[in-house]
C-alpha atoms as one frame of an Amber mdcrd trajectory, in Angstrom:
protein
-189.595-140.002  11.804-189.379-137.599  14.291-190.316-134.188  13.725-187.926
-131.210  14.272-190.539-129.305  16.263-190.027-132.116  18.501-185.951-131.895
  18.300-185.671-128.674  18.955-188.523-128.595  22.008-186.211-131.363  23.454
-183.573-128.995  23.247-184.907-126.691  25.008-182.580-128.050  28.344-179.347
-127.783  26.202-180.496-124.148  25.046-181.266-122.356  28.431-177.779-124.253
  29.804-175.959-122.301  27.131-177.619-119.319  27.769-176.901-119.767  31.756
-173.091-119.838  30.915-173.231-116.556  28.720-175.900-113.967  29.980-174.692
-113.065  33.250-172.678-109.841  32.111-175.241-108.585  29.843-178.025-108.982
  32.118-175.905-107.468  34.855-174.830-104.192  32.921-178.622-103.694  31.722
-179.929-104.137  35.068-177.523-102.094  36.619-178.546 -99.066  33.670-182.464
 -99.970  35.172-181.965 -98.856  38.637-179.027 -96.381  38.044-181.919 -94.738
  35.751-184.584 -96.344  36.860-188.337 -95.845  34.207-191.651 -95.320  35.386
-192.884 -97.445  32.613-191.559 -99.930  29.880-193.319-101.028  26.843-192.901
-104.590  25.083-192.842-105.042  20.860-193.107-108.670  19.678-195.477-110.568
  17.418-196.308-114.245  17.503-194.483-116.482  19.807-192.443-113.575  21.007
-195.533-111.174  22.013-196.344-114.140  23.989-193.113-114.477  25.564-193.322
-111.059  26.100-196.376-111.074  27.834-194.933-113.813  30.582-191.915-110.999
  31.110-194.573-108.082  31.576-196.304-110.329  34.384-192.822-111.006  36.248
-191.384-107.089  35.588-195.156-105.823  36.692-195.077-108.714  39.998-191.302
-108.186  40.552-190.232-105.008  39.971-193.764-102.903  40.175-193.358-101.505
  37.102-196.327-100.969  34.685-195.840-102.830  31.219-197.636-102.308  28.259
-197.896-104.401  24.496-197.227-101.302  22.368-198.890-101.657  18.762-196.333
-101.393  16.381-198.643 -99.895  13.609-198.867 -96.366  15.815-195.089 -96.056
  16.054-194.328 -97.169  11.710-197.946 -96.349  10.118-199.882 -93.796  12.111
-196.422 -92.120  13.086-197.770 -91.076  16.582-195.335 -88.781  18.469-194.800
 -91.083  21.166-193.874 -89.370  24.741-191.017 -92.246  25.436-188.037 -90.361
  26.694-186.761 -92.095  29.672-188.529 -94.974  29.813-187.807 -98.436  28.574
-188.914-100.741  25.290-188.278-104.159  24.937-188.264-106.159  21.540-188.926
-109.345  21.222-188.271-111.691  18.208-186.648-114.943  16.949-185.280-113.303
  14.055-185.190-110.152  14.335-185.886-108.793  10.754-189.259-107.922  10.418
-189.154-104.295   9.813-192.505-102.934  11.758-190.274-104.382  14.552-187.060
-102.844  13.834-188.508 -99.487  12.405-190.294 -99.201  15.645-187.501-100.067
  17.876-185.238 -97.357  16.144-187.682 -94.520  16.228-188.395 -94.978  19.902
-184.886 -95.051  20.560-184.767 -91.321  19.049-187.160 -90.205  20.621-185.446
 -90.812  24.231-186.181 -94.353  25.021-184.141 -97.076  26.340-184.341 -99.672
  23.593-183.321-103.245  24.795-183.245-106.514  22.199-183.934-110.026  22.751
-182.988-111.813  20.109-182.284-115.439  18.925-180.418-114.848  15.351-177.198
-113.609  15.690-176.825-109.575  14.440-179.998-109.281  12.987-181.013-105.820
  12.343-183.143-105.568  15.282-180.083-105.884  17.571-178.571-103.004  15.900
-181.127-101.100  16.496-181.558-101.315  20.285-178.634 -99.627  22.696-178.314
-103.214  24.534-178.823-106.734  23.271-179.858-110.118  25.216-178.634-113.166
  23.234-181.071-116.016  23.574-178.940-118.613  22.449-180.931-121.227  21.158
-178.871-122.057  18.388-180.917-122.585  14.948-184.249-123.416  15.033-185.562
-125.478  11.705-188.816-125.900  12.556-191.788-123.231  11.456-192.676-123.595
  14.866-191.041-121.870  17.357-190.181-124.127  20.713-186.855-123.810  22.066
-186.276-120.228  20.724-189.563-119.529  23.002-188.641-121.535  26.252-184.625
-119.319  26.041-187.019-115.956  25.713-189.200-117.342  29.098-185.647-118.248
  30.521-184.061-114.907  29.696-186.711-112.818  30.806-186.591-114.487  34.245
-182.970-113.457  34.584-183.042-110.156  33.433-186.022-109.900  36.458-183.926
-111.247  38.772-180.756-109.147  38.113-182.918-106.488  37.612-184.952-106.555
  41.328-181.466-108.261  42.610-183.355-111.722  43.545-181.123-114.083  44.277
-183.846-116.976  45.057-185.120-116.557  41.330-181.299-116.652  39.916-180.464
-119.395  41.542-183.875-121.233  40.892-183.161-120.339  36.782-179.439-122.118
  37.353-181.897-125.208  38.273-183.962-124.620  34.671-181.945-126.840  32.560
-182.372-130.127  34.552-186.192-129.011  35.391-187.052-128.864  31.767-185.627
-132.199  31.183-187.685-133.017  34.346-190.918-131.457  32.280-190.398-132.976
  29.149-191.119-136.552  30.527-194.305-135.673  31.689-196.956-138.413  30.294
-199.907-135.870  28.433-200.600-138.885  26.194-204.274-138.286  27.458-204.563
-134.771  25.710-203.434-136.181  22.273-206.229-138.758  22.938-208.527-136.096
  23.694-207.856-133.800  20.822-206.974-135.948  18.538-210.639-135.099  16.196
-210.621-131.746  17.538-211.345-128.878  15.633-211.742-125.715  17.942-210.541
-125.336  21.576-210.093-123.058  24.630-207.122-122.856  26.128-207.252-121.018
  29.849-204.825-118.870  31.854-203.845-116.497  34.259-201.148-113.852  35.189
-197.873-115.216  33.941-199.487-118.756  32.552-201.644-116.680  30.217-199.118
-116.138  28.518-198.601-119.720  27.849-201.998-120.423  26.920-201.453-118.019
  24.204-198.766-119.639  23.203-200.379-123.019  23.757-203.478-121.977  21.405
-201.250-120.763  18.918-199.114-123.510  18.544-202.620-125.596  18.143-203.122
-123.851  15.492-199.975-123.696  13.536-199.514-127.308  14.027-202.748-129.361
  13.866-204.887-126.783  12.192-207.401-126.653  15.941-209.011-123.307  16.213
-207.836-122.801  19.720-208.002-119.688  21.665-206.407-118.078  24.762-208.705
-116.778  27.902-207.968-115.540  31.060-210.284-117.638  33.076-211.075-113.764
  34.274-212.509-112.828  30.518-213.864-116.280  29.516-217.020-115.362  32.124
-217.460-112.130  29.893-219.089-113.335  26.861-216.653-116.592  25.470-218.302
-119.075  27.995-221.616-118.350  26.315-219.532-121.428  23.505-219.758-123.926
  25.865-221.526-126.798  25.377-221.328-130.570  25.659-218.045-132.020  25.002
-216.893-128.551  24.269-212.997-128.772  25.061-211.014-126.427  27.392-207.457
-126.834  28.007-206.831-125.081  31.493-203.379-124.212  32.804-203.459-124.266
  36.624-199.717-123.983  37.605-199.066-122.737  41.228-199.674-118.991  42.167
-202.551-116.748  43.312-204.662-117.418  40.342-204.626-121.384  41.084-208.348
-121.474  42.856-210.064-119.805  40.025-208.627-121.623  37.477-209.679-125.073
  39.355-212.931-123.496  40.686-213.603-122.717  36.554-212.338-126.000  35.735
-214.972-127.239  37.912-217.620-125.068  36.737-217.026-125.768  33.317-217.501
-129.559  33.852-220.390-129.003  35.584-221.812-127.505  32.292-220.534-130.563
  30.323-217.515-129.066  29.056-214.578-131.632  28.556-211.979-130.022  30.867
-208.259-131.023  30.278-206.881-129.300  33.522-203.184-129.490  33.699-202.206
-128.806  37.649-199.014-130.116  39.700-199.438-133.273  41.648-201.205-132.224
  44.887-204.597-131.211  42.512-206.882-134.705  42.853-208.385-133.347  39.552
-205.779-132.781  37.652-205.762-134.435  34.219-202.353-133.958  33.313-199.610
-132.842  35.239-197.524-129.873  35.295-193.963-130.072  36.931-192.763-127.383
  39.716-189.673-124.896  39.069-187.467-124.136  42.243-189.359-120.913  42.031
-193.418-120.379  41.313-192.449-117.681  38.590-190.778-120.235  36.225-193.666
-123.279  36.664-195.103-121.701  33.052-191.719-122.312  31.815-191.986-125.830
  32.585-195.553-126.198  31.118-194.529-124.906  27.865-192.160-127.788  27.516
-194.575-130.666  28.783-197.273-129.181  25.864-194.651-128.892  23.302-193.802
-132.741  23.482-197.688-132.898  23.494-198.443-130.650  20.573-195.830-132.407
  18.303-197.413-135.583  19.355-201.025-134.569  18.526-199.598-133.049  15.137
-198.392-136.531  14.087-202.083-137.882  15.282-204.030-135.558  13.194-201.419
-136.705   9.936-199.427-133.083  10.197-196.277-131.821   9.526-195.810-130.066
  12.621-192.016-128.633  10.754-194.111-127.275   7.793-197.642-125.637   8.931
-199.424-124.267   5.841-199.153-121.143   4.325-196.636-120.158   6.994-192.677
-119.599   6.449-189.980-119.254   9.385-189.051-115.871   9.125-192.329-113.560
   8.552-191.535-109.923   7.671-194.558-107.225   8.735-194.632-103.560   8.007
């Protein structure tokens, strides 16, 4: 039987269409507020899946636009009550649901204290989007599964738009219009050889950099959720300051090497690591001799992480099935988690 996990990552294509027909005049108004009032900073509030989503959106906004981002900790805004200096500037939540209440409380207190509070949201008026002044539908439709996959890819997809409305790009707009047929593209891609690879695995490193750290967060978490690996996210920056000290032989490392300046270290690491016995799963485009699995190319080098996503996803559900797991129904976790 197929799991929904891998359903709904299938969907993914059918998702970001839908959202192509109906963002346009949101993005447009809240990009035009941006540079009619432009901030000198903007701050991101997310957990899970959505802090990493909105970790690939502070790499485009920080490349793109030039304007510093920064995870804010939700506990300093709801517990510690900090008296946050936020007027005039900009806060972005992320969530799927948006009903966990450290996430809402700390939208709406920013907001009163001067900030421009901006939701992106998958659930339809959730209390977060009542919170925020504007509101970016994702438009994913239901998602079933514990784990997040389609609901993730629309965030990726909806944070390139608002980027390129928000700089005015027009080569990154019309490169998203080109997202739905790319992830279809993506989700063909053969990674049998990673579910061969990890199929007895039981911890992991997944490797990143820039905007596909963010997806090796993702990637490790979904490891975990899903086939119970204890898989963790490095920059191949960080990994060289203290985690390499792990590696051994047949230690695994899933590295993400998708186009961009950060390509050569991640393949000179790959190499390194292999070198000290590690067993490397590098995941490159097509022109990388090395690669072991293959990672498709947007119309535009800031959406290739996009397109990984989806190639792992079909992978992950895969290895889940493999390791004799319900990829739908990870343990001890529920769909909607509420935090305070």
């Amino acid at each position: 039987m197929t799991s929904k996990m891998l359903e709904e990552a299938l969907a993914s294509c059918d998702a970001v269409a839908a959202q192509l027909q109906r963002l346009d005049p949101p993005l447009e108004e809240i990009a035009g507020r941006l540079r009619r009032q432009p901030p000198q900073v903007a701050m991101t509030i997310a957990r899970g899946s959505s802090d990493h989503a909105a970790s690939y959106f502070a790499y485009l906004a920080m490349q793109h636009v030039g304007i510093p981002v920064a995870s804010l900790p939700m506990s300093v805004v709801t517990l510690l009550q900090a008296p946050m200096k936020v007027s005039g500037q900009v806060v972005f939540g992320f969530s799927q649901s948006g009903q966990s209440p450290d996430l809402v409380n700390s939208l709406r207190l920013l907001r009163k204290r001067g900030a421009l509070s901006i939701s992106l949201v998958n659930a339809e008026d959730s209390p977060l989007e009542a919170a925020c002044e504007f509101h970016i539908p994702l438009c994913a439709g239901p998602e079933h599964s514990v784990a997040a996959t389609k609901s993730f890819i629309a965030t990726l997809s909806a944070s390139a738009q608002l980027i390129g409305h928000w700089n005015q790009e027009t080569e990154l707009l019309q490169a998203c219009r080109a997202l739905p047929d790319d992830l279809r593209a993506a989700a063909k891609q053969d990674w049998t050889v990673a579910i061969d690879a990890l199929r007895d695995c039981q911890q992991l490193m997944v490797i990143g950099r820039g905007a596909g750290f963010a997806i090796a967060q993702e990637a490790a978490l979904k490891l975990k959720e899903t086939s119970a690996i204890q898989a963790e996210a490095f920059s191949s920056a960080e990994v060289r300051h203290g985690p390499m000290a792990l590696i051994g032989d047949n230690y695994p490392l899933l590295v993400f090497a998708p186009r961009g300046a950060e390509q050569a270290g991640l393949l000179s690491l790959a190499a390194d690591m292999r070198q000290r016995g590690a067993r490397v799963l590098l995941a490159a485009p097509d022109d990388i001799a090395e690669r072991d699995l293959t990672l498709s190319r947007a119309e535009h080098p800031s959406l290739d992480p996009i397109l990984a996503i989806q190639s792992f996803y079909v992978m992950a559900a895969g290895l889940a099935e493999a390791r004799g797991m319900n990829p739908d129904q990870p343990r001890h976790l529920s769909k909607v988690t509420r935090t305070h």
